[in-house]
N, C-alpha and C positions, 0 to 999 in steps of 0.2 A: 622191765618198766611196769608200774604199776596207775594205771590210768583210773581218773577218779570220775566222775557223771559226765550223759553227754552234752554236748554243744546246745543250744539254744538259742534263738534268736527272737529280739520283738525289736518292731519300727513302729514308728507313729505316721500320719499325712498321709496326702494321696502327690503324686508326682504333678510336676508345673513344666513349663518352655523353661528350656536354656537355649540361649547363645555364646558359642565359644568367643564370637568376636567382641562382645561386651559384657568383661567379668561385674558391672551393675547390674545384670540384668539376674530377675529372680533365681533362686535357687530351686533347687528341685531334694526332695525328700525319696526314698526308696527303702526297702528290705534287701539287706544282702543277702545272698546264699550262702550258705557255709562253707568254709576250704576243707579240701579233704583232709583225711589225717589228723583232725585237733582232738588234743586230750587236753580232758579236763573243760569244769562247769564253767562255760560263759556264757552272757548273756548280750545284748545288744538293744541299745534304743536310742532314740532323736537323731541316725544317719542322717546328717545332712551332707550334702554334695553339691560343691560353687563352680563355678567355670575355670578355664584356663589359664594357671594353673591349676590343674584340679584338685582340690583340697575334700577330703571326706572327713567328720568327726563322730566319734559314737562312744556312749558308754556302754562298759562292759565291766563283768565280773567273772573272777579265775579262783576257782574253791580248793585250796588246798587239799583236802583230804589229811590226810595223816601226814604231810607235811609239815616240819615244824622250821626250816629254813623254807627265804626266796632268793632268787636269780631274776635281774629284770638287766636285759641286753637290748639295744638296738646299734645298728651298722651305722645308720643315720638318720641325726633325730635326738632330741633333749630327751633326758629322763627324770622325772619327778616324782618325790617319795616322801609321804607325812603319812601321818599316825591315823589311824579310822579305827570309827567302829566293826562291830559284825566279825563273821566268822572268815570275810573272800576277801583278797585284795579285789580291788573295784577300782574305777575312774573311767578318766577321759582318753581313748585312743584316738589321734589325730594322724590323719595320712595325706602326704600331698606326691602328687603323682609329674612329672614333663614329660613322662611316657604315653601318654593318651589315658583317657575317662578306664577304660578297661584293667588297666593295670589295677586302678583301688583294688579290683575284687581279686586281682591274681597274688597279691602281695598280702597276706595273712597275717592277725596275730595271734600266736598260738601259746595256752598253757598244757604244760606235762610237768607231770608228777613221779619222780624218780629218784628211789634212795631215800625217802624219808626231806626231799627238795622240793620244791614247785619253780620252774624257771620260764620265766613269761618272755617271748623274744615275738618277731617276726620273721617272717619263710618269706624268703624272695625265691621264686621257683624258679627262674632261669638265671639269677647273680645278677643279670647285667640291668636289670629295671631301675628305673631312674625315680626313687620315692625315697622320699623323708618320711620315718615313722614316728611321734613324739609320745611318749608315756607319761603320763600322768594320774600316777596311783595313790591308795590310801589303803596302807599296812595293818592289819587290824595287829590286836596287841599277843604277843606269845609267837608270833612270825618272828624267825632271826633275819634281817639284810645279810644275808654274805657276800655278795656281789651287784654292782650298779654300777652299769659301765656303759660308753657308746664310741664311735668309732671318730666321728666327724656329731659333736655336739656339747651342750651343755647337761652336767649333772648336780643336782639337788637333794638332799635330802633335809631333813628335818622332823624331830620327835620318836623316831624308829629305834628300834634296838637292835642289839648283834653285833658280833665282832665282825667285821665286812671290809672291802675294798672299794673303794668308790673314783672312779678311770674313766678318764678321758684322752685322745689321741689329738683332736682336737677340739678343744672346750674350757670354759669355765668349771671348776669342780670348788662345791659349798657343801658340807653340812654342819648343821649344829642342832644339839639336844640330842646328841646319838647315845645312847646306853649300851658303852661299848667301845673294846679299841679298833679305831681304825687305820684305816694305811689310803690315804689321798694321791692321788697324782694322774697326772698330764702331761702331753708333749709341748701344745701349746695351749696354753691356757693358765688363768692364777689359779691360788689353792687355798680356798680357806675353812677351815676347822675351828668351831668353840662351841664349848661348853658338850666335849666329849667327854668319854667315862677315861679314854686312853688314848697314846699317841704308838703306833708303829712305825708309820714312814709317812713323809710327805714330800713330793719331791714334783718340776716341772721344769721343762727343756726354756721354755719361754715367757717368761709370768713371773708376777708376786706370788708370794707364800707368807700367810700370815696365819698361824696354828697358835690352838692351847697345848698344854703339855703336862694335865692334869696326876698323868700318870705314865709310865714305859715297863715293858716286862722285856726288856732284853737291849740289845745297843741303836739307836736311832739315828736317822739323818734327816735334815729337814733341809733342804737345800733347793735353789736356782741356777741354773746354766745364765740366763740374764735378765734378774730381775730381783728385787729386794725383798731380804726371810728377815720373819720377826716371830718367835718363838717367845710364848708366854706360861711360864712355869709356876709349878707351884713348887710351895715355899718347903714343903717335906721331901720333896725329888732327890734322889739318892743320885748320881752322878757323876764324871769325871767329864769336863764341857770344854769344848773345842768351838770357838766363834773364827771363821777367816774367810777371806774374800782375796781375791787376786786385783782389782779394780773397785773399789769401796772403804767406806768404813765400817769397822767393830766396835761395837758398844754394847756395855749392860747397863740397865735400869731397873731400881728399885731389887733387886736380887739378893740372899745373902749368900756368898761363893767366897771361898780360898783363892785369890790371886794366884797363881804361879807364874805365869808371863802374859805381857799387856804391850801391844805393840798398833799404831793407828789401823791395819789390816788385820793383825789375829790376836785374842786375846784366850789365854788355856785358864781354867779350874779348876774347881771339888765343888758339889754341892752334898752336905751330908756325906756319908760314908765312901759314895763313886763306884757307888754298885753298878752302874751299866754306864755306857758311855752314849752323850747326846753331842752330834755335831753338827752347825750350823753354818752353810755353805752357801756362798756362790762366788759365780765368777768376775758376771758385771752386775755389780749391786751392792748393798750395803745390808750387812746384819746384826741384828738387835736381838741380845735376852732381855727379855722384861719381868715382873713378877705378875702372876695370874692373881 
């Protein structure tokens, strides 16, 4: 591992009363101490800290170093990712605690710098604390996304580049303006993709999916377990296309494709030559090509 500047911190305010029993009542400002073990340049400022639940907010900044890919994890907790200036990924960390006021400071967010990566996550130091982490960043340009994921939450992107995966277990997952193919998916949660550079996979146990499909370098699936896929292609797409649903209908619009079979549930393809094969699936829902 190769760790890049230390830790830092700045607070503003001087501290006020709280009462746990009346989350109206003033907030209180404070400095946190640093967690042990973090690598990599962060910074901190306007901690504010509200009552029961205890919710902490602060910005910070994670400096790459020779990093030229990011990793941005949380277990739980939204992640948010658009385009910035500057040299550091920067934003808003927001933490909220049902473990008591203490926990904010035990539960950490930490960047490291490893392999030419920067992976920004948070350290629960005993697993079992009970805190929601949310991220909310801003990618400076030349950073690739290759991963943005959470476990229990929603994922966002927008304006970023990289070829990346963007995962949820449970959540909503969006991006669009990504420069770059991705691969979307959720267990619960919809899925939607536009105005990407490419499409790998998109897929989710319980949700919509509504993807562009600008481009594919290999065979794709864009499918729901229970929920309605709408796949939007472009008109040069080289492939052999599979629309079916078990419980649904199959439809294309605006498209130009070779028929081969057309049936109310499944309808088969060519677009172009049928260089890679795109299939469009679910089970309870209905599925749509469109033209992008």
């Amino acid at each position: 591992m190769s760790p890049s500047a230390p830790f830092s911190e700045r607070s503003s305010g001087s501290p006020a009363d709280r009462s746990v029993d009346s989350p109206s009542d003033q907030t209180r400002r404070r400095v946190l101490r640093a967690g042990a073990g973090l690598v990599g340049a962060v910074s901190l400022a306007g901690c504010v800290i509200s009552a029961e639940p205890y919710t902490e907010s602060a910005e910070r900044s994670f400096d790459p170093g020779d990093a030229d890919e990011l990793v941005v994890r949380t277990d739980s907790g939204d992640v948010t990712l658009s385009a910035g200036d500057g040299g550091a990924v920067s934003g808003t960390v927001r933490k909220e605690s049902r473990s008591g006021e203490d926990t904010l400071e035990e539960v950490t967010v930490e960047g490291t710098v490893e392999d030419g990566r920067l992976t920004v996550a948070p350290r629960w130091p005993n697993g079992n604390e009970n805190v929601t982490v949310d991220l909310d960043l801003s990618v400076p340009d030349g950073l690739a996304v290759v991963e943005a994921s959470s476990s229990n939450g929603d994922i966002e992107a927008e304006g970023v580049a990289g070829d990346g995966t963007y995962s949820s277990t449970n959540g909503d997952v969006a991006v669009t303006g990504v420069d770059g193919f991705v691969t979307v998916e959720s267990t619960n949660g919809d899925i939607d993709a536009s105005d990407v550079g490419g499409l790998d996979r998109a897929d989710t146990t319980l949700g919509d999916v509504a993807v562009d499909v600008p481009a594919i370098r290999g065979d794709v699936t864009v499918e729901s377990t229970n929920g309605d896929v709408t796949a939007a292609v472009a008109a040069g797409l080289s492939a052999t296309v599979t629309l079916e649903t078990t419980n649904g209908d199959a439809s294309v619009e605006g498209v130009s494709m070779t028929v081969e079979s057309s049936e109310e549930s499944e309808i088969r393809g060519t677009m172009g030559e049928g260089e890679h094969a795109l299939t469009v699936d679910s089970t309870n829902g209905d599925v749509t090509l469109q033209g992008l």
